[in-house]
C-alpha positions in Angstrom: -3.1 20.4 9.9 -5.6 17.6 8.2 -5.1 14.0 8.6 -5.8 11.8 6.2 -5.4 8.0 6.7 -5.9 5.8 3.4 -6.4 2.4 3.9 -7.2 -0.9 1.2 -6.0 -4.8 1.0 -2.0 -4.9 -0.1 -1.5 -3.7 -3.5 -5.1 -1.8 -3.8 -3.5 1.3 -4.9 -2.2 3.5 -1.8 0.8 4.2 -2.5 -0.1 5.3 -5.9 -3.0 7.7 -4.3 -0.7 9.3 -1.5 2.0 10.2 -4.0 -0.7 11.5 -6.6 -2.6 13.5 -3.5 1.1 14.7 -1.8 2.7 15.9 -5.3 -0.8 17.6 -5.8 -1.1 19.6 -2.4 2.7 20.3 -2.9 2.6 21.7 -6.1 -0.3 24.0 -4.8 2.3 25.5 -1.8 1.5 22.9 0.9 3.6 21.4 3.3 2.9 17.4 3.0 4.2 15.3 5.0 3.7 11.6 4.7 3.6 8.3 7.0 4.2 4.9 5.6 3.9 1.5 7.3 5.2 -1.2 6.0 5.0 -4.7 7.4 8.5 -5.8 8.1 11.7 -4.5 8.7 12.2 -3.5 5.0 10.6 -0.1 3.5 10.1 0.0 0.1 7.1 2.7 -0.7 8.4 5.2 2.1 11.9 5.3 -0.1 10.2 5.5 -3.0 8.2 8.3 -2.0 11.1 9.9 -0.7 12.6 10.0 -4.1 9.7 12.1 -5.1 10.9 14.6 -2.4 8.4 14.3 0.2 8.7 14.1 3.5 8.6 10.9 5.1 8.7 8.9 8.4 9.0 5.4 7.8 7.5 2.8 11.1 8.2 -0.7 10.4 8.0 -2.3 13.6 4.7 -4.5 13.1 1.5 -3.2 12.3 0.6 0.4 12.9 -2.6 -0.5 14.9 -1.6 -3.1 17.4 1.9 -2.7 18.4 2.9 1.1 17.3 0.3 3.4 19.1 3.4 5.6 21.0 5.4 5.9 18.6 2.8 7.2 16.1 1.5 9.7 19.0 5.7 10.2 18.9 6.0 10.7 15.5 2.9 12.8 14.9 3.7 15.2 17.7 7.3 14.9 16.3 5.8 15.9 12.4 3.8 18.8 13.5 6.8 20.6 15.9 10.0 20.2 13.5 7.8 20.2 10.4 4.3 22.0 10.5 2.9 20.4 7.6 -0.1 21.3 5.7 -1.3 17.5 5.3 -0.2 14.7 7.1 -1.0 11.1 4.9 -1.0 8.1 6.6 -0.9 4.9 4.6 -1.1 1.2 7.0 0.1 -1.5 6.0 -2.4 -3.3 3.7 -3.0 -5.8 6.6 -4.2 -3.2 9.0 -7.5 -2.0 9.9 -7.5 1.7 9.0 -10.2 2.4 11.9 -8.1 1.2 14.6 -5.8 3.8 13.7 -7.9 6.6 13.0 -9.3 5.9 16.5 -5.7 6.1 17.7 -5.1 9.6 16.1 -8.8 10.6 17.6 -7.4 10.1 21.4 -4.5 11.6 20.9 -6.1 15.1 21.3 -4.1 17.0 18.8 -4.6 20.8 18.5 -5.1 22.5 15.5 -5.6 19.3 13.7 -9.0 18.1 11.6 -9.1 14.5 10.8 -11.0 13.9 6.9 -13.0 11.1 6.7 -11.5 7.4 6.8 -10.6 5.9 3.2 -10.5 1.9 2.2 -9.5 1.9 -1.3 -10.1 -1.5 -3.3 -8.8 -2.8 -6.0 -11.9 -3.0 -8.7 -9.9 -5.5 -10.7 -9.0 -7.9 -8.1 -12.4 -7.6 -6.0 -13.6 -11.1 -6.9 -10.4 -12.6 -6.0 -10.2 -10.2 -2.3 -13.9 -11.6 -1.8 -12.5 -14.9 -2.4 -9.2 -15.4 -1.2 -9.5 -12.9 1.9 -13.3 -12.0 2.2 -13.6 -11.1 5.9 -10.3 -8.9 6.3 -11.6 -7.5 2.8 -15.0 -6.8 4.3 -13.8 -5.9 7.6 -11.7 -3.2 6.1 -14.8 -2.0 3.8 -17.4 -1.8 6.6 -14.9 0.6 8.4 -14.9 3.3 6.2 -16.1 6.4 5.6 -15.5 6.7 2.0 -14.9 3.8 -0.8 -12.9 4.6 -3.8 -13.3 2.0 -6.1 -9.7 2.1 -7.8 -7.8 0.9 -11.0 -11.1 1.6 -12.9 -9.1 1.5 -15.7 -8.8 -2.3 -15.5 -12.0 -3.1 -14.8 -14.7 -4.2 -17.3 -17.0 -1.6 -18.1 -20.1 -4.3 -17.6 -18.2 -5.3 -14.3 -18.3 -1.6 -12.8 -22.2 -1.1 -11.6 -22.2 -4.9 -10.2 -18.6 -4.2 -7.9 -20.5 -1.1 -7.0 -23.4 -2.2 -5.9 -21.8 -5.0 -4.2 -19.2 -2.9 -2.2 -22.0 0.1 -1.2 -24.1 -3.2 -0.2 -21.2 -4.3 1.9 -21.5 -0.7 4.0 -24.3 1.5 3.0 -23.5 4.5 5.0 -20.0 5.2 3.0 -20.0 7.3 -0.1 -18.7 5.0 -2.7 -16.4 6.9 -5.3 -14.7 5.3 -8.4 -11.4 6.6 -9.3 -7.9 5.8 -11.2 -5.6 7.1 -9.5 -2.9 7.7 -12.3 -5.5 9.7 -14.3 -6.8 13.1 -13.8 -9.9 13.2 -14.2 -14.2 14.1 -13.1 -13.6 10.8 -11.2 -10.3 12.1 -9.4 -11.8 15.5 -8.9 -14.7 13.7 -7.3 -12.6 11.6 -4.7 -10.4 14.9 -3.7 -13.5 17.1 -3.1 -14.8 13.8 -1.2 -11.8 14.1 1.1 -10.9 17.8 1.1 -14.4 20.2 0.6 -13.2 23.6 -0.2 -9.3 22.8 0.1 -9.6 20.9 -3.1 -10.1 23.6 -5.3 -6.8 24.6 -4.6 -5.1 21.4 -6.1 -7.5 21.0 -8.7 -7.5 24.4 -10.6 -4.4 24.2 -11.7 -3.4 21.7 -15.1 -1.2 19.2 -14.4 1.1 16.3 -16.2 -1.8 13.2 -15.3 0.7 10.9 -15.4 2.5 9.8 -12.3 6.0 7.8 -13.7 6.0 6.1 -11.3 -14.7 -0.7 12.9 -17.7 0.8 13.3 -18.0 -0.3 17.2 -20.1 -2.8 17.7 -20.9 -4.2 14.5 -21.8 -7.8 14.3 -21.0 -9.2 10.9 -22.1 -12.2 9.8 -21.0 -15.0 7.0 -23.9 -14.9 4.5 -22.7 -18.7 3.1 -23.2 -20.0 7.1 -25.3 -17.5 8.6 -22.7 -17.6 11.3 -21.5 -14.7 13.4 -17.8 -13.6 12.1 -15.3 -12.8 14.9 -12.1 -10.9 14.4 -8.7 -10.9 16.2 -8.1 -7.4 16.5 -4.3 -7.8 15.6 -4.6 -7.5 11.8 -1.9 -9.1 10.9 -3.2 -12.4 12.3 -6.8 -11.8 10.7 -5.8 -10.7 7.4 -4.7 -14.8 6.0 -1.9 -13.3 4.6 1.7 -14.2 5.0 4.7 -11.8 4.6 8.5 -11.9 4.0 10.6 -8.7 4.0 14.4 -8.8 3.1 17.2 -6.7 1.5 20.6 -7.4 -0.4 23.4 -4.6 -0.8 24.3 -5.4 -4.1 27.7 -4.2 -6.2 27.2 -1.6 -9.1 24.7 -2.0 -12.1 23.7 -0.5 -15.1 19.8 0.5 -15.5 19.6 -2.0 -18.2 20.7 -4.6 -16.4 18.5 -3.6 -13.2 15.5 -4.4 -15.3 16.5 -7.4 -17.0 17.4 -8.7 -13.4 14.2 -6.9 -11.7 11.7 -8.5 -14.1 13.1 -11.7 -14.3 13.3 -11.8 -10.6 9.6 -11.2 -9.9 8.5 -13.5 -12.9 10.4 -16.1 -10.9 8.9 -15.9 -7.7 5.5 -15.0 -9.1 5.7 -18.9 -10.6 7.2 -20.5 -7.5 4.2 -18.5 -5.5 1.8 -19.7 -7.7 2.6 -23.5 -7.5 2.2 -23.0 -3.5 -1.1 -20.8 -3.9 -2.5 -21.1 -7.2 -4.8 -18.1 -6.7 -3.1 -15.9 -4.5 -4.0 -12.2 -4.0 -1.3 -9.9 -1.9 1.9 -7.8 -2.6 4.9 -8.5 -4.2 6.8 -5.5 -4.6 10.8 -5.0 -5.1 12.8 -2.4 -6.2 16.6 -2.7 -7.2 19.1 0.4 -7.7 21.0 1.0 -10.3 24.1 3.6 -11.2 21.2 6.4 -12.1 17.8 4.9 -11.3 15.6 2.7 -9.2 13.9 0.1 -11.2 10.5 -0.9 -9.0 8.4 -3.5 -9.8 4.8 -4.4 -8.1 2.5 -7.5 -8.6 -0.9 -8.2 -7.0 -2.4 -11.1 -7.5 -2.0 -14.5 -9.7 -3.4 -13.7 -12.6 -2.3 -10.2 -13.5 0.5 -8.7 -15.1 3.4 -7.3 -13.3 3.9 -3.7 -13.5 7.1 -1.8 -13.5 8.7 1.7 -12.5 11.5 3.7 -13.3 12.7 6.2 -10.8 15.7 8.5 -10.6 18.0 7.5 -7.9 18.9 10.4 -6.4 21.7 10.8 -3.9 22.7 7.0 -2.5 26.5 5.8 -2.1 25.3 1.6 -2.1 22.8 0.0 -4.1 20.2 -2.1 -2.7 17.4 -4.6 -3.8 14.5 -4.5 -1.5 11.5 -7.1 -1.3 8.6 -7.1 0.1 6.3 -10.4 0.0 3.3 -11.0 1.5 0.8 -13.7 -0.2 -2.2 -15.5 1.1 -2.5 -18.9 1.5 1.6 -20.1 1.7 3.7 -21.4 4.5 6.4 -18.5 5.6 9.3 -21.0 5.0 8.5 -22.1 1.8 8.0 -18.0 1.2 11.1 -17.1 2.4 13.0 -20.0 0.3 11.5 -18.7 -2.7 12.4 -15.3 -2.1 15.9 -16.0 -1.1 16.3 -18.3 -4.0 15.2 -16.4 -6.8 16.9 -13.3 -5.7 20.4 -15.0 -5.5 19.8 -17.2 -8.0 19.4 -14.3 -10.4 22.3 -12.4 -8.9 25.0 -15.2 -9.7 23.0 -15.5 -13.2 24.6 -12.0 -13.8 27.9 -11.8 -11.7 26.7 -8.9 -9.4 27.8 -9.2 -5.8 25.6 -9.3 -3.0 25.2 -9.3 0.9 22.0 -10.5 2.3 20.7 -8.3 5.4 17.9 -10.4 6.5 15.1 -8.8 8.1 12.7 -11.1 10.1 8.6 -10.3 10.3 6.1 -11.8 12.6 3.9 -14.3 10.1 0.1 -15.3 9.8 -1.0 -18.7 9.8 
């Protein structure tokens, strides 16, 4: 079995990768098997990459890499005996630090088992703002790693591309830095899974596909180049990463599709605003999704200044309908969060007279 573990800042494009990578392998005759961690008592990405039909154990306890190391010895040993996948994918949390978990997986002396080299993914168009807003859990994650895909090259500015990377290959010279988009198929794609996979790319990559998915180095000393100053880090991530999060869920009464996006995108405009008048240039996550009679509407946002992005995925199987959110912003008090998330959300339920239940679902929060 490989192991894979693909790490990057909230909303960097992981998600996106593990689905592309898992349909991929499947496709070719693999077994893929796939574990998410979400901060939070609420999943969203493990259900929607369950809809895809892959195979997936969702932990959402706290952070992978300081408060779940049995249980993802349990789950792994678990994986491989009822399972036997090809590929296991792990994706942390966005406010975890990949190593610390790819250390984890290293003790655990599994048999039969080769571990590929340790991914950070960044978000090209937002890499400014990370350096800004979040630079030394951004660089923290980045010095980590063994590779560096450079994602969401598509929305990046060609004249910006060579600067971020230089700049991120600066930031740890001894990772290979790739660039990549990981809804396109592509010589930049091909590049990343070769990167990962050596010979057992071939296998994913000779066959034509549809390109469109519908959907610590020990020891290092790192230092603030503004102060000169050393730069320590607590090694629970979710304290060091400056971020604050909110999970919740509603059970909701039936809806059409069209009216799951009308509600859906006027939802996330709303908190997106409220956000922003509490932290005017925020980078993070905010990512729901709401189920209708037939489909899942999902909706993701990044960062302050760019445009939401939406989903539309069939439902599947499901006797109640949900809404799921998942916040987690820098720079915002949790209670003025969780008001705005709360608010909007029923707010915009009334607005339409569909019936809700809120099942609220505490997280531990950063300062």
């Amino acid at each position: 079995m490989k192991i894979l573990v693909i790490g990057g800042f909230l909303g960097s494009g992981k998600t996106t990768t593990v689905l592309r990578l898992g349909r991929d392998f499947s496709n070719a005759g693999k077994k893929v098997a796939i574990i998410v961690n979400e901060i939070g008592e609420v999943g969203i990405d493990g259900d929607v990459i369950s809809k895809y039909g892959l195979q997936t154990t969702e932990l959402t306890s706290g952070c992978i890499c300081c408060s779940l190391k049995v249980n993802m010895k349990t789950t792994i040993s678990l994986l491989m005996k009822d399972y036997k996948p090809d590929i296991l994918l792990i994706e942390p949390t966005g406010i975890a630090f990949p190593q610390i978990i790819r250390n984890e997986i290293n003790l655990m002396d599994l048999k039969d088992v080769s571990i590929q080299p340790l991914v950070t993914l960044i978000d090209g168009s937002r890499f400014k703002q990370l350096m800004k807003e979040v630079k030394h859990f951004a660089m923290r994650q980045i010095i980590d790693a063994e590779v560096l895909g450079i994602n969401k090259l598509d929305l990046v500015e060609k004249i910006r591309i060579p600067i971020i990377e230089a700049s991120v290959q600066q930031l740890n010279p001894k990772a290979r830095v790739v660039l990549l988009s990981a809804t396109y198929e592509d010589e930049h794609w091909h590049e990343f899974v070769k990167l990962l996979f050596g010979e057992g790319a071939e296998e994913i990559l000779s066959e034509k596909r549809d390109t469109e998915l519908k959907t610590t180095i020990p020891g290092i000393q790192m230092v603030d180049r503004a102060t000169g100053e050393p730069v320590e880090y607590d090694m629970n991530s979710i304290n060091a990463s400056g971020v604050t999060s909110y999970a919740t869920e509603y059970n909701i009464g039936d809806v059409s599709t069209d009216n799951a996006r009308s509600v859906v995108r006027n939802l996330i405009e709303t908190i997106k605003a409220e956000v922003t008048k509490s932290s005017p240039e925020f980078v993070g996550h905010i990512k729901l999704f709401m189920e209708s009679e037939t489909d899942t509407v999902k909706a993701n946002l990044t960062a302050f200044d760019k445009d939401v992005t939406y989903e539309l995925i069939p439902l599947g199987n499901a006797h109640s309908r949900k809404l799921k959110i998942l916040s987690a912003v820098s720079n915002i008090k949790r209670d003025r969060l969780i008001s705005i998330v709360n608010d909007a959300v029923e707010d915009n339920l009334r607005a339409v007279n569909i019936s809700f239940a809120h099942n609220s679902h505490a997280h531990q929060e950063t300062s």
